[in-house]
N, C-alpha and C positions, 0 to 999 in steps of 0.2 A: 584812775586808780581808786580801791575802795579803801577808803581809813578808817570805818566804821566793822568792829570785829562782827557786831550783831548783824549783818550785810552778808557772810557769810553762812550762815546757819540751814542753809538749805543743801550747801555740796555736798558732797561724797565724801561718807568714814570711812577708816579700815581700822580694825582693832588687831593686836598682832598678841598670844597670848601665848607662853610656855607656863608651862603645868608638869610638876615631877608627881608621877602615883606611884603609891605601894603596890607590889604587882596584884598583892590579893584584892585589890581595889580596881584594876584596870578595867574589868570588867561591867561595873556602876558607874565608873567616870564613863565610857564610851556611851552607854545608854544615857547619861545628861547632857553629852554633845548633841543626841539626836534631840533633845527636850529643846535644848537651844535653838538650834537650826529649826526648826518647828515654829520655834517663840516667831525668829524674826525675820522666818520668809514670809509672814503678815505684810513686811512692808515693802512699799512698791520699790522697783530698784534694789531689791536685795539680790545682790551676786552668786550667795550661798557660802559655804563653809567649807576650809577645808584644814584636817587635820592630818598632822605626820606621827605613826605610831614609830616609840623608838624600837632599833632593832636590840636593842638591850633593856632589858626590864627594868633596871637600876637607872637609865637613862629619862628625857623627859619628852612631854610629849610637846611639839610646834603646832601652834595654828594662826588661822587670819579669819574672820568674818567682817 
């Protein structure tokens, strides 16, 4: 068993992010998802991205990278 937390630093993250946009804004936030996804499929073992658009504009948006 590892008791050493820095022993870990190599495994697998997941980031889990909600995000509410102004609808007149939807449209720049999706294009900085793609900037993102960009950024850190540089690194190896990256899974990819994925986001959930709400079906209500007033709603927010889910993702995980």
């Amino acid at each position: 068993m590892k008791t050493d937390p820095s022993e870990e630093r190599n495994g697998p993250v997941s980031i889990v992010t909600t995000h509410y946009v102004k609808p007149e804004c939807m449209k720049e936030f999706e294009e900085e998802i793609g900037v993102v996804s960009r950024y850190f499929s540089c690194y190896p073992g990256y899974p990819g991205v994925n986001f959930f658009r709400p079906a209500d504009p007033s709603d927010r948006y889910s993702g995980w990278f």
